[in-house]
C-alpha positions in Angstrom: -15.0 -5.5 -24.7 -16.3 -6.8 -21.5 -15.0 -6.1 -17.8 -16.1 -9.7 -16.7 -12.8 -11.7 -15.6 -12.1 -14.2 -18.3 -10.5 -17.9 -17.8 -6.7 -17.8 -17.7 -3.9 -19.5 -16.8 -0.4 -17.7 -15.8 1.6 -19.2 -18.8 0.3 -17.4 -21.2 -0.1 -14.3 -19.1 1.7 -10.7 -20.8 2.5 -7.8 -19.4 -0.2 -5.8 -21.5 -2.8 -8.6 -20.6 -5.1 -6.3 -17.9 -6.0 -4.0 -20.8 -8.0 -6.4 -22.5 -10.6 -5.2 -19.8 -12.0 -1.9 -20.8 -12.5 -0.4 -17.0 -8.8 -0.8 -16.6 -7.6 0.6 -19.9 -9.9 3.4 -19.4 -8.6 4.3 -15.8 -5.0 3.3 -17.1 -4.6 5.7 -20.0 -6.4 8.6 -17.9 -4.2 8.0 -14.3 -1.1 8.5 -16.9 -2.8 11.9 -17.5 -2.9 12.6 -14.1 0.7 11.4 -12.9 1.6 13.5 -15.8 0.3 16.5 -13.9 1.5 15.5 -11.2 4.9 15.3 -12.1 4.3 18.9 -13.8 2.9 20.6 -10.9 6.3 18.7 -8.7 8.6 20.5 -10.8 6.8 23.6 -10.7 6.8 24.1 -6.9 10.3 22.8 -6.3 11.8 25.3 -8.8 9.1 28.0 -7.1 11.1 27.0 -3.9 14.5 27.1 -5.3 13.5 30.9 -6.7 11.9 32.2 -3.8 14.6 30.5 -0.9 18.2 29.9 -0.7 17.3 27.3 2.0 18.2 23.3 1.3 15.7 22.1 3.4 12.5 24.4 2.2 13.5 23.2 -1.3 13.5 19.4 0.7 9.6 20.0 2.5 8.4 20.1 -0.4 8.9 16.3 -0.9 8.0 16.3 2.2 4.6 18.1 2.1 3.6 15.7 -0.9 4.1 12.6 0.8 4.0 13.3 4.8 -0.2 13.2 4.3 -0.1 9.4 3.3 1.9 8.7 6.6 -0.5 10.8 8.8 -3.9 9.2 6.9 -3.0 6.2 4.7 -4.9 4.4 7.5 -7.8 5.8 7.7 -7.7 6.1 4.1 -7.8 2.7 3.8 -10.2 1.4 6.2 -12.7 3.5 4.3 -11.3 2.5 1.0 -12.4 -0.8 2.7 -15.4 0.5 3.9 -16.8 1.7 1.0 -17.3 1.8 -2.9 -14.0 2.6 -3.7 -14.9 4.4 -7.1 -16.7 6.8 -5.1 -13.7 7.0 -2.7 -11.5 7.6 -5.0 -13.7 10.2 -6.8 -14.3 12.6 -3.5 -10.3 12.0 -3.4 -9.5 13.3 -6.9 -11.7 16.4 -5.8 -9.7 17.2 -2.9 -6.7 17.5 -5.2 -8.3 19.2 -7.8 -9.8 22.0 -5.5 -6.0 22.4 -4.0 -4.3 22.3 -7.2 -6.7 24.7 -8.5 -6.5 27.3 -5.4 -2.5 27.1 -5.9 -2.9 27.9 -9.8 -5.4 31.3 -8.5 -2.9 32.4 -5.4 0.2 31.9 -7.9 -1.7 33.9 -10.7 -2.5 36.7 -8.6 1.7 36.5 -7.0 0.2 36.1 -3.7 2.2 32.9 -2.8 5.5 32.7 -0.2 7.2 29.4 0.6 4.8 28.5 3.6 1.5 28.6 1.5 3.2 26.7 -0.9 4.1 24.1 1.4 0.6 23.8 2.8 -1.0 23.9 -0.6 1.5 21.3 -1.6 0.3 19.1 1.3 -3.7 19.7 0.9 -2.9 18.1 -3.0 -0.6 15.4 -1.2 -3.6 15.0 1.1 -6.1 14.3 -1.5 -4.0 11.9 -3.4 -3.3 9.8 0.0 -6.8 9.9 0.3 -7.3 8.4 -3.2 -4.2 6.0 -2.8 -5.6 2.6 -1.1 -8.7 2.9 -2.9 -7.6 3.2 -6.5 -4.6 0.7 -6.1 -6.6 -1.8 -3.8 -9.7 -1.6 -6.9 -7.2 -2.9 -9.3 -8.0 -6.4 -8.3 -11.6 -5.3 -9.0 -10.9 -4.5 -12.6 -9.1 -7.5 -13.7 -8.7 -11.2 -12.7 -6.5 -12.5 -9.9 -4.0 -14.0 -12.1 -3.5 -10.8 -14.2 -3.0 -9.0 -10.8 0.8 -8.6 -10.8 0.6 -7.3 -14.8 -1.8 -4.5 -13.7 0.1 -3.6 -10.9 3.6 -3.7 -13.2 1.3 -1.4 -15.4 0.2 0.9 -12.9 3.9 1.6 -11.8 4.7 2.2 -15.8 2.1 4.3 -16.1 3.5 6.4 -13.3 6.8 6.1 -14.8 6.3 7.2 -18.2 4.8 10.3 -16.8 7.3 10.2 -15.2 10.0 10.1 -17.9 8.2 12.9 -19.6 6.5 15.2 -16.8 9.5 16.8 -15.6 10.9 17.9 -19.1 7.3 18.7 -19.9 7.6 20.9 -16.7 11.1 22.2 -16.8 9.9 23.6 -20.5 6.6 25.0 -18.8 8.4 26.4 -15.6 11.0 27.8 -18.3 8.3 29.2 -20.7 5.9 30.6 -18.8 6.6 29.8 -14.6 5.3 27.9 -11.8 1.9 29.3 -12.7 1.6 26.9 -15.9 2.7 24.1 -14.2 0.0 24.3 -11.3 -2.7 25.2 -13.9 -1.7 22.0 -16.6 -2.4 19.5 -13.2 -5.5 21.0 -12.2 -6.8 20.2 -15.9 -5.3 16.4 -15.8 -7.0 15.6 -12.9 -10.4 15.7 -15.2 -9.8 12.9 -17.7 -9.7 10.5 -14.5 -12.6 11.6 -13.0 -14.8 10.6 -16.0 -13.1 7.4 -16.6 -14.1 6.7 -12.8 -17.8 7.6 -13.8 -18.0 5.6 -16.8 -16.7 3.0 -14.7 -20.2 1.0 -13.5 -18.8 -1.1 -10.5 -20.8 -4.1 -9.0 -22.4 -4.0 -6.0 -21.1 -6.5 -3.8 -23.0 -5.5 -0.3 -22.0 -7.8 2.7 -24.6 -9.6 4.7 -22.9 -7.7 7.7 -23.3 -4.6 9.1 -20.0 -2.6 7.7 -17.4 -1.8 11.0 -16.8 1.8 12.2 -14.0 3.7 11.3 -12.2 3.1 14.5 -12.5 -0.8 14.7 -11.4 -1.2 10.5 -8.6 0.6 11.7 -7.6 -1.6 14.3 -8.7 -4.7 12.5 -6.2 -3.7 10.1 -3.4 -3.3 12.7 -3.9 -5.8 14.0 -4.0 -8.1 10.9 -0.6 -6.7 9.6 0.7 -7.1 13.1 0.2 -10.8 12.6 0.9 -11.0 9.3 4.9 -11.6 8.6 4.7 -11.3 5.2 3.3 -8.1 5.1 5.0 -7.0 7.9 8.2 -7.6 6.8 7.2 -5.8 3.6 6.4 -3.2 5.1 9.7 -2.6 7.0 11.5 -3.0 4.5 10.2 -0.5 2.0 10.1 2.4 5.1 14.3 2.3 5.5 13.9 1.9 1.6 12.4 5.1 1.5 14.1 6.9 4.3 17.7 6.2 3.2 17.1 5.9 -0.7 14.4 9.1 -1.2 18.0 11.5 -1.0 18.1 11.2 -4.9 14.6 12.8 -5.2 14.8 15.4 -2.6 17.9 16.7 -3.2 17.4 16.5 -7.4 16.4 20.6 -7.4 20.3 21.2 -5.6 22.1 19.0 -7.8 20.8 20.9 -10.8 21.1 24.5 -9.1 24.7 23.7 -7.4 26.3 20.7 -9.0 25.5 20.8 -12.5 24.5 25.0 -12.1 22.0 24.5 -14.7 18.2 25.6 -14.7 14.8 24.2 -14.8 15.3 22.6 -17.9 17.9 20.7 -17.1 16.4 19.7 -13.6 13.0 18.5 -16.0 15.7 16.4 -17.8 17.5 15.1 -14.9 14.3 14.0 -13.5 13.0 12.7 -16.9 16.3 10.2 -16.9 15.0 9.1 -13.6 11.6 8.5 -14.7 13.3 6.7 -18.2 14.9 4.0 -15.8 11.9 3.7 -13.7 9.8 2.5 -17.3 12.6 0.2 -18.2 12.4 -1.4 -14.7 8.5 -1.6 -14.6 8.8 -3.5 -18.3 11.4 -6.1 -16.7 9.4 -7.0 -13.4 8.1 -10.0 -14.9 11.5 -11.4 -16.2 13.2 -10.4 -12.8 10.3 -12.1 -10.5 10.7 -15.2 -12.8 14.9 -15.7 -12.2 15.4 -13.7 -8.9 13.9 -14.4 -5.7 12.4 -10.9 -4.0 15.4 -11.0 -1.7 17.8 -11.3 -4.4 16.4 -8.9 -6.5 15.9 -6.2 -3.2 19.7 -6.5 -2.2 20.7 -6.3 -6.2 18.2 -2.8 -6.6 19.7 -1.6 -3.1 23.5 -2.0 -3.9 22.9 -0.7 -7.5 21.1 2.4 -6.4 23.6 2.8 -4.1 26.3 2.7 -7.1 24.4 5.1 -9.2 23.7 7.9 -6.0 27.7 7.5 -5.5 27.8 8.2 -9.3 25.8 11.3 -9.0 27.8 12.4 -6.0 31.1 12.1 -7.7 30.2 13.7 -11.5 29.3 17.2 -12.4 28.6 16.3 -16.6 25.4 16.3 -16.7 25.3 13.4 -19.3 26.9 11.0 -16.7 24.4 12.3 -14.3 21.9 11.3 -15.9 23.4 8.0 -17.2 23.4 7.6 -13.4 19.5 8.6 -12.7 18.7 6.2 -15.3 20.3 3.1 -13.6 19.0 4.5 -10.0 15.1 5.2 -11.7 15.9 1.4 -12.9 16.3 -0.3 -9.8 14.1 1.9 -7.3 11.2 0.9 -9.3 12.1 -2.5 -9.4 12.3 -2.2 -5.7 8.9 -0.7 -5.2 7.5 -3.0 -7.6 8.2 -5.9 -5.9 7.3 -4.3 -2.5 3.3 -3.2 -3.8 2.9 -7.0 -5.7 4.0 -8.7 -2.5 1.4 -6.2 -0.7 -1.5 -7.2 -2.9 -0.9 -10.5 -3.3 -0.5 -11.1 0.7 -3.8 -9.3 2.1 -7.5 -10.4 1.5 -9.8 -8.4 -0.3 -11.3 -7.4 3.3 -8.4 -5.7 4.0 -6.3 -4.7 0.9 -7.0 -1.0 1.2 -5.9 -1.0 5.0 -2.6 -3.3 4.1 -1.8 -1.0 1.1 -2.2 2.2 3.1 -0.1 0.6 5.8 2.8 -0.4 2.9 2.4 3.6 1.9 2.4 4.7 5.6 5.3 2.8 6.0 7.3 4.0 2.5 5.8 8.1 1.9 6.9 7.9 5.9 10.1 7.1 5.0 10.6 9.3 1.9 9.1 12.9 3.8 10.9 11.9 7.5 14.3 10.9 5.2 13.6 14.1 2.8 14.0 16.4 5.6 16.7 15.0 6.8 18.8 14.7 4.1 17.8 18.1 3.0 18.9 19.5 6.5 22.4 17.5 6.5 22.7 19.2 2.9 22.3 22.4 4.4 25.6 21.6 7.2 27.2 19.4 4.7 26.7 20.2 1.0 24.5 17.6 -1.6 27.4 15.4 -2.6 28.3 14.1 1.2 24.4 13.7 1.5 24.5 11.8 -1.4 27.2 9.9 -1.1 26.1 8.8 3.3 22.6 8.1 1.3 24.6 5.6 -0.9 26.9 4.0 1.8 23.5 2.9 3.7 22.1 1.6 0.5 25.0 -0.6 -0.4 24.7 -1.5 3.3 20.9 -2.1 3.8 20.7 -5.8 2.3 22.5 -7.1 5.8 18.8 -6.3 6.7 17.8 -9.7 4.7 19.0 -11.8 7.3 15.9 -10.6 9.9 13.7 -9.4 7.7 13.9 -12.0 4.8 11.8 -11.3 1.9 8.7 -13.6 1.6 7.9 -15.9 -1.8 5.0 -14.5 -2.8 4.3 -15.6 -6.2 0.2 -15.9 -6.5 -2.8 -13.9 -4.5 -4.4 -16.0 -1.9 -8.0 -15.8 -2.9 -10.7 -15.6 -0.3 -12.7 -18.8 0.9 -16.0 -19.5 0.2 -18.1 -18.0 3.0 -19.2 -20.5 6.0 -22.9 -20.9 7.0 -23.4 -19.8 10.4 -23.3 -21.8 13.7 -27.0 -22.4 15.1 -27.3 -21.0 18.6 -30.5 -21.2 20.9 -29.5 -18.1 23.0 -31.0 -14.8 21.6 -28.1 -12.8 20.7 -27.9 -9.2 19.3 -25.2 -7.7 17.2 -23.4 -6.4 20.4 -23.9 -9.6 22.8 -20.1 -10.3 24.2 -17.8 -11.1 25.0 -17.6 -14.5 23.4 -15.3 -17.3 24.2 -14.7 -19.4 21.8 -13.0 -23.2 22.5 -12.1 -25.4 20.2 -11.0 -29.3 21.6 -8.7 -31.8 19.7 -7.5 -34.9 20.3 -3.9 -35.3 19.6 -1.7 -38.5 19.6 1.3 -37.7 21.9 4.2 -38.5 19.5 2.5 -35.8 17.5 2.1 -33.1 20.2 5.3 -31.5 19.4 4.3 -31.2 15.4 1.0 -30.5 16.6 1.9 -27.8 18.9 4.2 -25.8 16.5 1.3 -26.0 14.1 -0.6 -24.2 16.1 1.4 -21.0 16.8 0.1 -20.5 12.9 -3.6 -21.0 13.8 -2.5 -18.1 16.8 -1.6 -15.5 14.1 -4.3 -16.7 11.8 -6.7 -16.2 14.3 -5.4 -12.8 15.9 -5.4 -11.3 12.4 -8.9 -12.0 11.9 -10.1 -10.3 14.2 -9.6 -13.0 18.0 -7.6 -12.1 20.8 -6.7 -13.6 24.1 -5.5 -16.2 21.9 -4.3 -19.6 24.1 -3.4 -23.3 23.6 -3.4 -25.6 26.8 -3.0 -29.5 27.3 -5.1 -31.6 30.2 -2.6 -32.3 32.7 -4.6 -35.3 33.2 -5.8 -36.3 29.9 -2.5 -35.5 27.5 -4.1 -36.4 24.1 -6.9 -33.7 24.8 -5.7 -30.1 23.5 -8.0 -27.2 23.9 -7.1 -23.7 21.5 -9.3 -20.9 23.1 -10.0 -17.1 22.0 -12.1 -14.4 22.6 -14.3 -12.2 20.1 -15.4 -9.1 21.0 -19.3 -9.4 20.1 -21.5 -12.1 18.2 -20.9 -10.0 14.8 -17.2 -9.8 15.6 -17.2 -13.1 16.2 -19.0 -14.0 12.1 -16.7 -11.6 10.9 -13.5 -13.6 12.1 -15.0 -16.9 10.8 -15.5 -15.8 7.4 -12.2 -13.9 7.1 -10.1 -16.3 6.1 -8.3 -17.2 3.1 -8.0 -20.3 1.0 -4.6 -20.9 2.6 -5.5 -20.2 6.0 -8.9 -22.3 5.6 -6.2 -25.0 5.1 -4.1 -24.7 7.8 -7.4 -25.3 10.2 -7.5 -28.4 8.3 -4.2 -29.6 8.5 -4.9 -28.6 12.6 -8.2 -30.9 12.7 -6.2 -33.3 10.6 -4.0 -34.0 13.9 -7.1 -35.2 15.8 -8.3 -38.5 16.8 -10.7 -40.8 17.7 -14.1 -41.7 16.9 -15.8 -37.9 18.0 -15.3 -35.0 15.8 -13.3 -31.6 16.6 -15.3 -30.2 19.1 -16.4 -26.5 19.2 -17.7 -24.9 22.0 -18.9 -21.0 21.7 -20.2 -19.1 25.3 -21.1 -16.0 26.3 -19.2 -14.5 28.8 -21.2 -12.3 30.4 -24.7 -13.8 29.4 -27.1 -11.3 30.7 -25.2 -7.8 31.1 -24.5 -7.8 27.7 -27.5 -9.8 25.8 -29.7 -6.4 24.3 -33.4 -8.3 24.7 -34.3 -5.5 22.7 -33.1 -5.3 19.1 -31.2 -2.0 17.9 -30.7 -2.7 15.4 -33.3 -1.7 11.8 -35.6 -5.2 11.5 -33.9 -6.1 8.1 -30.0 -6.0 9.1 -30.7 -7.8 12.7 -33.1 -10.4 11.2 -29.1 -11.3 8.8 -27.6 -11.9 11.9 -29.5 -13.0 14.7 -29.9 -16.7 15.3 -33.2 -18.5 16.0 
C-alpha cells in the first residue's frame, strides 16, 4: 500500500480513511501500544502514592508531574519539532521515556522508591513524552492528505482512548496481581513497538532553500504568530480554563475510589476504564458532531454535560452510577479536546504546526497540572465531593466564556502557497544585512478608504505573524488616495522567510488589498536598508553553497 497522498474529495471521506496509508497504520496501531503503557504505568504510580501517603495532594502531583513538563517545554519542543525531521524528534523523545520508565521499573524492583523520586521519575517520563508531543501530532499531516487530516487526528484521540478504556483495568489487575513494579516494567516494553514503526517509517526529505532559524528566534516566531493569530489564540484559551477547572475528575479519580467508593485498585482501573469507554464513543462521533454543531455549540454542550456528570460523581457512592457518570464525562471531554487539536491543526501552517500545537498543549497540560494541584489541595481542606462538585459549578458556568472568546469555524486546513521567486536587488546583501524597511504604496479611491482601511488591520496581523514588526498604515495628508503600509524585518533572510510564509488564504487577502488600488501604475514596493553600511557583511559568513541560495546579484 503506498504512503503517497491520493486524490480525494471530503464527501466520501470515513473516519477509518487515514489507514489506507501504511506509515499511519503502522504508527497508529503501535502509539495504541504505547498509550496502553502509559495508561498502565499512570495507574501504577497513583496507587504507589495512595500506598505510600495519606496526603490528597501527593496522590494529585502525580498528574501533575506527568503533564507540568509539556507546560515548561512544549515550546521549545515544538520549534525543534519545526526545526527538524520530526521522525528523528520524535525517536530521541520516545528514548527519553523509555530510559525513565525503565530506571523507575529498576528503583521500584529493588524497594528503593519514596513519593519524591516517584514524582521526579514520573516527570522525567512526562518530559520525554512533551518532548515527543508536537512532533508526532504535527507529522500526522505528513502521513496522510490534507483532507483526511481531521479523520487521523479523530483517530489519534481514539487510539488514545481505547487504551484508555482498557489500560487502567489492565493496570488495576497488574497493580493488584503483582504491584506498581509490573505496571512500570509493562510501559517500558510498549514504548518499543513505536520506535520501530518510526524506523520503518522512510520520511521524505523536504530541505528548505533557507538556512533553518535558531532555537531562540522559532520560538519567538512562533509567539509571535499565535499572538496574531485569533483563531488559534482563542483556542488556546479556551482549552487552558478547560483543563484547569475540568482536570478535577482525573486528579482526584485515586480518592474517589479509596474514600467514596472505599474500593481498591481494581476498581480505580475500572473507574478509569468507564472514563476512557466515553472518551472512544466521543472520538467515533466527532465527525457527526462537527457536521450539525458549530464548535461553540458543541464546547458549551461538552462543558455543561461534564459538569452534570462531575456533580453525578460527587453526589453517588454506587460505583455502577459512578461509572455511568465517567462514561458521559469521558464522552464529552474528548469531544472537547477533539475539537480544540482539529481547530489547532487546521489553523497553523506547516512552518509552524509543531510550535502552535505545543502552544495548544502548553496552554491545556498547563491547565490540567496548575488545576490538579489545586484541586488536590482544596480536597485536602475540603474533602473530594465539594472539590468535585466547585469543579462542576465552573464547568456548567464556563460557556459565558463564548461571548469573548467565540469559537472559530474552522472546517478545512489552509494549505500553504506556492513559494514566491525572490525580489532582484542590486545592493550586495548577506544573510544578516538589516534592518529592512519594507513599504508598500496603494492607491485608494476615497469612498473606499474606510473599507480599505479596515481591510488592512488583517494585512497587520498577517504580516506580524509572519515574522514583520513595526507594522504601520498612513495616508498623504496631501495626496488622500495615496496609502502607504510599512514594516520592518529583521535581516534580508528574515525578510524571504516572511514573504514565503503565507498561506493560501492570507496570499488572498494581499490580493483583495491590491485589489483596492488604482490607476494606471501598479502597487508599488519599495524595500531599504536601514542602516546600509554598519550592517552590510562585505565578507560572506556564510559556507559558499547556502549564501550563494540567498544572496542576490
Amino acid at each position: 500500500m503506498t504512503d503517497q497522498p491520493q486524490p480525494q474529495t471530503p464527501s466520501v471521506e470515513r473516519l477509518t480513511t487515514p489507514l489506507r496509508y501504511s506509515t499511519f497504520r503502522r504508527v497508529w496501531l503501535a502509539s495504541l501500544f504505547s498509550n496502553l503503557g502509559l495508561l498502565i504505568q499512570g495507574v501504577g504510580a497513583s496507587w504507589a502514592m495512595v500506598e505510600m501517603t495519606p496526603s490528597a495532594d501527593k496522590v494529585a502531583l502525580v498528574q501533575t508531574a506527568l503533564m507540568l513538563p509539556v507546560m515548561l517545554i512544549a515550546m521549545p519542543a515544538g520549534a525543534i519539532a519545526d526545526m527538524y525531521d520530526r521522525r528523528i524528534v520524535t525517536l530521541v523523545s520516545l528514548g527519553v521515556a523509555f530510559a525513565a520508565a525503565t530506571l523507575l521499573t529498576a528503583l521500584a524492583w529493588l524497594g528503593l522508591v519514596t513519593p519524591n523520586i516517584l514524582l521526579t521519575l514520573c516527570f522525567a517520563v512526562g518530559t520525554g513524552m512533551a518532548l515527543m508531543g508536537p512532533a508526532w501530532q504535527s507529522s500526522v499531516s505528513e502521513q496522510v492528505p490534507s483532507e483526511t487530516l481531521a479523520s487521523a487526528v479523530a483517530l489519534n484521540g481514539i487510539s488514545y482512548n481505547i487504551a484508555r478504556s482498557l489500560g487502567p483495568a489492565i493496570g488495576g489487575i497488574v497493580v493488584a496481581a503483582w504491584g506498581a513494579v509490573a505496571a512500570f516494567a509493562l510501559n517500558a516494553l510498549l514504548y518499543l513497538p513505536l520506535m520501530v514503526a518510526l524506523l520503518l517509517w522512510k520520511r521524505p526529505s523536504r530541505p528548505s532553500r533557507l538556512p533553518r532559524e535558531g532555537l531562540s528566534r522559532a520560538i519567538i516566531s512562533g509567539v509571535r504568530y499565535i499572538a496574531n493569530s485569533p483563531s488559534i489564540r482563542i483556542v488556546v484559551t479556551r482549552s487552558m480554563v478547560i483543563g484547569l477547572i475540568g482536570g478535577a475528575i482525573a486528579a482526584l479519580m485515586p480518592l474517589v475510589a479509596r474514600d467514596h467508593l472505599h474500593a481498591g485498585a481494581q476498581t480505580y482501573g475500572v473507574m478509569l476504564s468507564a472514563f476512557g469507554i466515553g472518551a472512544v464513543l466521543g472520538a467515533l462521533t466527532i465527525t457527526e458532531i462537527r457536521k450539525r454543531m458549530s464548535g461553540e455549540a458543541a464546547i458549551r454542550a461538552c462543558s455543561i454535560s461534564m459538569g452534570g456528570a462531575v456533580t453525578a460523581v460527587a453526589l453517588t457512592h454506587e460505583p455502577v452510577l459512578t461509572a455511568a457518570a465517567l462514561i458521559l464525562a469521558g464522552t464529552v471531554w474528548m469531544i472537547a479536546w477533539m475539537i480544540f487539536s482539529i481547530g489547532v491543526q487546521l489553523s497553523a501552517p506547516r512552518w509552524v504546526a509543531g510550535r502552535a500545537l505545543a502552544a495548544y498543549q502548553t496552554a491545556s497540560s498547563g491547565g490540567i497540572a496548575v488545576g490538579s494541584w489545586a484541586w488536590g489541595y482544596l480536597t485536602d481542606v475540603s474533602g473530594v465531593d465539594t472539590a468535585l462538585l466547585v469543579s462542576a459549578a465552573l464547568l456548567i458556568a464556563s460557556p459565558v466564556l463564548g461571548f469573548w472568546l467565540h469559537m472559530p469555524p474552522i472546517i478545512t486546513r489552509d494549505e500553504d502557497a506556492e513559494v514566491l521567486a525572490d525580489p532582484k536587488v542590486r545592493l550586495p546583501l548577506t544573510a544578516r544585512s538589516g534592518p529592512l524597511v519594507v513599504e508598500i504604496e496603494y492607491r485608494v479611491a476615497q469612498e473606499n478608504a474606510r473599507p480599505f482601511h479596515n481591510l488592512m488591520q488583517n494585512v497587520q496581523l498577517l504580516r506580524q505573524r509572519n515574522g514583520a514588526y513595526g507594522w504601520s498604515i498612513a495616508r498623504d495628508i496631501a495626496d488622500p488616495e495615496l496609502w502607504t503600509e510599512r514594516y520592518h524585518c529583521p535581516t534580508w533572510l528574515d525578510y524571504l522567510r516572511q514573504r514565503n510564509r503565507s498561506t493560501l488564504s492570507e496570499r488572498a487577502l494581499e490580493h483583495q488589498a491590491s485589489a483596492f488600488h488604482i490607476g494606471p501604475s501598479p502597487v508599488r514596493v519599495r524595500r531599504m536598508l536601514e542602516r546600509p553600511f554598519g550592517s552590510v557583511r562585505w565578507k560572506e559568513e556564510l559556507p559558499d553553497r547556502r549564501a550563494s541560495e540567498i544572496q542576490l546579484e
